[in-house]
KEVO-984933 format. One record per residue (C-alpha): residue number from 1; x, y, z. Coordinates in Angstrom, 2 decimals. Layout:
# residues N
   i    east   north      up
 NUM       X       Y       Z
...
# end
This chain:
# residues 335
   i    east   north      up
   1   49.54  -14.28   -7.42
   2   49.15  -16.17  -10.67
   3   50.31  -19.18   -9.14
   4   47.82  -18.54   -6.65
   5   45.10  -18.49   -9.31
   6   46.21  -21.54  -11.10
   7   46.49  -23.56   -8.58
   8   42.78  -22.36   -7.34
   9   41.43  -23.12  -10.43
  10   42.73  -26.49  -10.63
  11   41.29  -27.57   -7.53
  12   37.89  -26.34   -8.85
  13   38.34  -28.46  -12.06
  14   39.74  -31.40  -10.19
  15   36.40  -31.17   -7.28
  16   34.12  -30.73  -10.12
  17   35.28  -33.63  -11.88
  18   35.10  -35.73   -8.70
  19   31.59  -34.54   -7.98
  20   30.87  -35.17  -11.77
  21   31.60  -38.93  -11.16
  22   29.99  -39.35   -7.50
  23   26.75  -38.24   -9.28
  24   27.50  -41.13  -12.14
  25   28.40  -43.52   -9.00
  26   25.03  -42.96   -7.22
  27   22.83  -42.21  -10.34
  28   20.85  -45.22  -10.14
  29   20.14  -44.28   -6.85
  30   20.01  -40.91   -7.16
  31   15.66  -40.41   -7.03
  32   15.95  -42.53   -3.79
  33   18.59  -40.05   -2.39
  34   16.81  -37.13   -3.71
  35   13.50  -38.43   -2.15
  36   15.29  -39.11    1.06
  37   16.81  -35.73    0.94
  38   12.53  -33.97    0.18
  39   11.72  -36.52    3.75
  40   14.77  -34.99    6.19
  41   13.47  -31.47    4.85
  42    9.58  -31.63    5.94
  43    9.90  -33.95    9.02
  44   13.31  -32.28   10.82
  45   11.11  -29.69   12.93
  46    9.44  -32.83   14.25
  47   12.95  -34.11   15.11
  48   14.19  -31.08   16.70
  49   10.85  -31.13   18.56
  50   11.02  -34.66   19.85
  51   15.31  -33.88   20.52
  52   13.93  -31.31   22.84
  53   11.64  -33.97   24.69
  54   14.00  -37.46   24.60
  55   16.62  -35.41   24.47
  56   18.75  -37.35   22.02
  57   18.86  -36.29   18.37
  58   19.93  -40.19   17.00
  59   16.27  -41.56   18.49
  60   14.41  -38.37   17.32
  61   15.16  -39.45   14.12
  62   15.34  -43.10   14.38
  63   11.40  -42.58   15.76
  64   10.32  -40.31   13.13
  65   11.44  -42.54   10.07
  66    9.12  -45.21   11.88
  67    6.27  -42.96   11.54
  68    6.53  -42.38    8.47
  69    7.04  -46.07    7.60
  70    3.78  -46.71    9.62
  71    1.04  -45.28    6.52
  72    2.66  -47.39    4.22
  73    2.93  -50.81    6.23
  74   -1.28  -49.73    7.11
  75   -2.04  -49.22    3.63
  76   -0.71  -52.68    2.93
  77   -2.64  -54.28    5.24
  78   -5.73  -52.42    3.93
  79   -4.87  -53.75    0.15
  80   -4.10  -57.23    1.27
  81   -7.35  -57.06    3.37
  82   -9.44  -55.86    0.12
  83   -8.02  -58.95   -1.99
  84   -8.45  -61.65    0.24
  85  -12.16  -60.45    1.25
  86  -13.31  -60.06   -2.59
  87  -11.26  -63.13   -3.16
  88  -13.63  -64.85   -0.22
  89  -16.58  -63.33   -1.96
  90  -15.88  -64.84   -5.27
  91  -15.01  -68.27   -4.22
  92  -18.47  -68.44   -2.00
  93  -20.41  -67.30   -5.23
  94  -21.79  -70.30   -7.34
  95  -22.10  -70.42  -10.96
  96  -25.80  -70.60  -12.57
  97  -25.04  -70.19  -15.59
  98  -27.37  -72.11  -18.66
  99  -24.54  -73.59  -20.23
 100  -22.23  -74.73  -16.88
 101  -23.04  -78.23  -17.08
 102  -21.30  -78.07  -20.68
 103  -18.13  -76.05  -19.81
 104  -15.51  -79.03  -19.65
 105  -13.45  -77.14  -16.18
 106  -10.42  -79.21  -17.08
 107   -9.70  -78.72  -20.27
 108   -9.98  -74.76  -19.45
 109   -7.96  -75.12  -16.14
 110   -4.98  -76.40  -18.69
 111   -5.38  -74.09  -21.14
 112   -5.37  -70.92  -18.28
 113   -2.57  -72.83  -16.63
 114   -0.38  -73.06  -20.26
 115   -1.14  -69.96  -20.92
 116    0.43  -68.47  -17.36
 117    3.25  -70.60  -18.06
 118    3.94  -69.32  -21.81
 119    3.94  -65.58  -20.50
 120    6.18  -65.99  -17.86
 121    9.28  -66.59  -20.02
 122   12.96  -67.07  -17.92
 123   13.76  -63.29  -19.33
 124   10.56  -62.01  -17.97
 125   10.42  -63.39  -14.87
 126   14.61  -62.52  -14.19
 127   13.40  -58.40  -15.31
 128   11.12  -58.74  -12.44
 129   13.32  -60.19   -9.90
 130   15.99  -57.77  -10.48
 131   13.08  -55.04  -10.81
 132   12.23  -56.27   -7.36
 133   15.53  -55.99   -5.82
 134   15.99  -52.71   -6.95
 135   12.71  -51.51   -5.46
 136   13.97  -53.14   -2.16
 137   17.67  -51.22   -2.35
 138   16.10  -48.15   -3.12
 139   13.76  -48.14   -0.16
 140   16.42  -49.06    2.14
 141   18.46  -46.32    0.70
 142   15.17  -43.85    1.24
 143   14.77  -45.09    5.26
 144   18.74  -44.91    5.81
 145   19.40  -41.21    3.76
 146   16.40  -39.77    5.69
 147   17.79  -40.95    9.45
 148   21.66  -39.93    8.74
 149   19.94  -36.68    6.69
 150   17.66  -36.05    9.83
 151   20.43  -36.72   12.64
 152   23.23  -35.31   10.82
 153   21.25  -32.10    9.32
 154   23.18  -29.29   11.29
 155   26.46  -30.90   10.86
 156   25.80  -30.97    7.03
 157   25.05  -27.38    7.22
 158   28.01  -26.10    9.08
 159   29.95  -28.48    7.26
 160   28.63  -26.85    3.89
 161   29.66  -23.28    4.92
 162   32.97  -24.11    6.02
 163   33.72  -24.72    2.54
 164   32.83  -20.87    1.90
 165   35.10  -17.87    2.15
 166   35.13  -16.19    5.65
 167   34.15  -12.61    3.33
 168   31.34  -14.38    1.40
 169   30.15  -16.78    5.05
 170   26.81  -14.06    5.47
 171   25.50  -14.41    2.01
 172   25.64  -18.02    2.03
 173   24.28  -18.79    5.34
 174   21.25  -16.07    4.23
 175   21.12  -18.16    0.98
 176   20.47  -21.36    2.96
 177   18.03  -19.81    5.60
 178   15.87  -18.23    2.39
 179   16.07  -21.18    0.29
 180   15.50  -23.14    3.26
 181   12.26  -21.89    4.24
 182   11.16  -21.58    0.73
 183   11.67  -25.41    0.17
 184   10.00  -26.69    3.24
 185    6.58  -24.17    2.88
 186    6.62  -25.57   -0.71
 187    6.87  -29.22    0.20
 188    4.70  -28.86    3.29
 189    1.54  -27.30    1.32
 190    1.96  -30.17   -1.01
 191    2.20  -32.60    2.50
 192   -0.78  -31.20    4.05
 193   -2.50  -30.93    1.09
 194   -2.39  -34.47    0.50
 195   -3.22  -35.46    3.64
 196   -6.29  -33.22    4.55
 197   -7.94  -34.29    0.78
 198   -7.14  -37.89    2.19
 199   -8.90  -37.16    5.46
 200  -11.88  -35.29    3.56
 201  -11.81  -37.78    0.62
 202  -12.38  -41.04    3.48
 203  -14.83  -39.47    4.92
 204  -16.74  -37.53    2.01
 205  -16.74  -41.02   -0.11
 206  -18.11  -42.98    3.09
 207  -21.00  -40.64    3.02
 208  -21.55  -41.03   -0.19
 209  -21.82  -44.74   -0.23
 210  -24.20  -44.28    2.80
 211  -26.68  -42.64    1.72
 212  -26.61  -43.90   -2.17
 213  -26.31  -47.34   -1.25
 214  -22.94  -48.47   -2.59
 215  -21.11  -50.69   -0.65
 216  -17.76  -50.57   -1.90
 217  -17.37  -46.75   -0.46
 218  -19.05  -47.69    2.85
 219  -16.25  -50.99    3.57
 220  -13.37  -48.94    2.47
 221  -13.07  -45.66    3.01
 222   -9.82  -45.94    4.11
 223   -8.26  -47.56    1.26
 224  -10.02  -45.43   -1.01
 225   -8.85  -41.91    0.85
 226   -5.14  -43.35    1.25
 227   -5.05  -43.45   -2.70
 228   -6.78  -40.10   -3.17
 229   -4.02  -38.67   -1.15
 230   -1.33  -39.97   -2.92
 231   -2.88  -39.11   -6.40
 232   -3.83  -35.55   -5.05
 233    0.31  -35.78   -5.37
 234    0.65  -36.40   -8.84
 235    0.70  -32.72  -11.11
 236   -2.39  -32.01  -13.00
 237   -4.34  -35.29  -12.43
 238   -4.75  -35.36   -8.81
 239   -7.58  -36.63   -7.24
 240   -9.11  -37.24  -11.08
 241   -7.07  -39.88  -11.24
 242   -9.47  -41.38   -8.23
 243  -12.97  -40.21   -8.13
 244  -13.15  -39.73  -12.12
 245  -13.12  -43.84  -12.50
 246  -15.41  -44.05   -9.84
 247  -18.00  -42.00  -11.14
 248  -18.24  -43.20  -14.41
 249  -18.32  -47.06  -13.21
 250  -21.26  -45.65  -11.00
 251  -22.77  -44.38  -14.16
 252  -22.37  -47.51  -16.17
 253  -23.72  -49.94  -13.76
 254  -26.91  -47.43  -13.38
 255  -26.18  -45.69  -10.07
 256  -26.86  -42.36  -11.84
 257  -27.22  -40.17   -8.80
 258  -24.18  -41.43   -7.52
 259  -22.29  -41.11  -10.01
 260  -23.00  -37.44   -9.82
 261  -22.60  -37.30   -6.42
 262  -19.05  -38.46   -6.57
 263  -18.20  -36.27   -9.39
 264  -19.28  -33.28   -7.61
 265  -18.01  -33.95   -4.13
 266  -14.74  -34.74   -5.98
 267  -14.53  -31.67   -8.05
 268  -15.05  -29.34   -5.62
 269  -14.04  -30.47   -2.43
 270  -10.53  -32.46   -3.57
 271   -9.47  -30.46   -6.28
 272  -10.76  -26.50   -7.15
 273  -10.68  -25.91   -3.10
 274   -7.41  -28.14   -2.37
 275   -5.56  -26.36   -5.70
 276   -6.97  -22.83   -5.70
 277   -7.26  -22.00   -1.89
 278   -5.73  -25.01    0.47
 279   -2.48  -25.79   -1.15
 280   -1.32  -21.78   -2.35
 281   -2.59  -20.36    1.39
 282   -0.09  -23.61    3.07
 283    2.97  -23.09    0.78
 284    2.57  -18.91    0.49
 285    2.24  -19.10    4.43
 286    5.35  -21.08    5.11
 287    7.62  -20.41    2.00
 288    6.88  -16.99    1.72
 289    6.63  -17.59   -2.18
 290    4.29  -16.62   -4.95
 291    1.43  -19.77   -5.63
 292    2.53  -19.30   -9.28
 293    6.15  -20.72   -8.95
 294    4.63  -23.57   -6.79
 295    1.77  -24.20   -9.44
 296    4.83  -24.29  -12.49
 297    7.48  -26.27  -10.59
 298    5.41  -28.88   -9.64
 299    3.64  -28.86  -13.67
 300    7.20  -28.25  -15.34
 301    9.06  -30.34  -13.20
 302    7.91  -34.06  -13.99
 303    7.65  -32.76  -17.65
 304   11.49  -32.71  -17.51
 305   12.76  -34.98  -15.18
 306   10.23  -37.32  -14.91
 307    8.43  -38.36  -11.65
 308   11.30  -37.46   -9.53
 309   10.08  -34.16  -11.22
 310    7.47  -33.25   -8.60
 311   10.65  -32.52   -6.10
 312   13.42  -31.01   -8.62
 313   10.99  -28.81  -10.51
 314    9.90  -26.40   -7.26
 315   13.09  -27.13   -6.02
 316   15.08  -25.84   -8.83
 317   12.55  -22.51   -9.13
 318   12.71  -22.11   -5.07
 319   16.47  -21.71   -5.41
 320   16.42  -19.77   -8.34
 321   13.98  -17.26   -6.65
 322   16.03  -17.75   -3.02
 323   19.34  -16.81   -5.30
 324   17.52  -13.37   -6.51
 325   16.12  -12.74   -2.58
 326   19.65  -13.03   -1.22
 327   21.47  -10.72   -4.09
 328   18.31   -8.31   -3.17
 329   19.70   -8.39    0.56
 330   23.13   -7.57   -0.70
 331   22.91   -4.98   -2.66
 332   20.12   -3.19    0.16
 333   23.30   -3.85    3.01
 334   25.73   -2.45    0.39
 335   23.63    0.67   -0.25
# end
């Protein structure tokens, strides 16, 4: 029997030690797997849904990493769009300035051109190539963690609680079914959120520049919404980040009822509604958690661990508060 124990205890030292390095193996990739991991979570009911259609769970997932490569490769093409049409605009606008006829053009072209070349040192310009390649690795790491994630999900799971004890099998699988749900009504109010404040933020801006006579909100709309929704990600900030710059350049360049018109429509309609009612109702609904641990992961979490934060920091609390659920279950069987 002690033998028993020893030799179960050493297998737990020696797995933990392997695991131990793994996670130093794949730590500067670990955020991309994590990330990857947060993906296969929201979208796999749209996998099993398209399985059920196409019948084949490898192109269910092989089609819904494309979608969600699709927003990104259109946001691009907006952002390339903006720079080559206000890089059209400025090279169709002539200088009449007073003192143009003075300004000797080649003697500043040199100097702009030396100066370019001064900054961009070997060492700086080697930090961003290899700053560059790493961006490229982890994004291919992203799109091939969330297909194998997505196609291989149930396997993972069984495989998971076949490392259990048969006696302790129940618990485990109730574990994983509570923190399960918790995790993906979390992440999916956060989602939607984004997405819907997008949506409204397009539209609402567009508007806006409509009726006030600003053309920059009127020819992209778009862009401008695609960047609310990703900052209507970020904890705290959120759409400030956006219409908070906006306003105030309105302000400065004299557009003053603009200005406030932005600052209202963006204080009430993309962040107390989104944060108070939207975003709570979406992750309470679906996660079956309190608003409060949603509102403190997603604060605490980056404040620890950085941006890769705003996944580990809900995360972390869901599973603590799953953990507590599934004891609750076992000691209401027991009695």
């Amino acid at each position: 029997m002690e033998n028993d124990r020893v030799e179960r205890l050493s297998v737990i030292l020696i797995l933990l030690s392997l695991f131990v390095f793994a996670l130093y193996v794949i730590r500067p990739l670990l955020d991309a797997v994590i990330v990857s991991a947060f993906f296969a979570y929201i979208a796999s009911p749209l996998t099993d849904w398209l399985e059920t259609k196409i019948k084949n769970r490898t192109a269910a997932a092989i089609i819904v990493v494309i979608l969600a490569i699709m927003p990104f490769v259109f946001l691009s093409v907006q952002i390339i769009q903006l720079y080559s049409n206000e890089f059209y605009k400025l090279s169709t606008i002539s200088l009449n300035l007073p003192m143009k006829n003075y300004i000797n053009w080649d003697t500043l072209y040199t100097k702009a051109i030396e100066d370019i070349r001064i900054g961009l040192n070997p060492e700086v310009i080697l930090q961003s190539i290899g700053a560059g390649i790493e961006l490229v690795i982890k994004i291919f790491i992203i799109l091939a963690g969330s297909f194998y994630m997505l196609r291989d999900r149930y396997h993972i799971r069984k495989f998971l609680l076949s490392l259990v004890p048969v006696e302790k099998k129940s618990i485990s699988s109730s574990f994983l079914d509570i923190s399960g749900d918790m995790l993906y009504g979390i992440f999916l109010g956060y989602l939607v959120t984004s997405l819907l404040v997008g949506g409204i933020a397009g539209i609402g801006y567009y508007l806006i520049g409509l009726i006030f006579g600003v053309p920059p909100l009127m020819n992209y709309p778009i862009l401008i919404g695609s960047f609310t929704a990703v900052a209507v990600l970020l904890p705290i900030i959120g759409a400030w980040l956006v219409y908070m710059p906006m306003s105030i350049t309105l302000f400065a360049f004299g557009n003053i009822t603009a200005s406030i018109a932005v600052f209202i429509f963006g204080f009430f309609a993309l962040t107390i509604i989104p944060d108070l009612l939207l975003r709570p109702y979406i992750s309470g609904r679906y996660g079956k958690t309190h608003p409060f641990i949603v509102l403190l992961g997603f604060i605490s979490g980056p404040i620890v661990f950085g941006p890769i934060g705003l996944i580990l920091g809900p995360a972390f609390l869901s599973l603590f508060e799953a953990a507590l659920r599934t004891y609750r279950e076992k000691i209401e069987k027991d009695n």
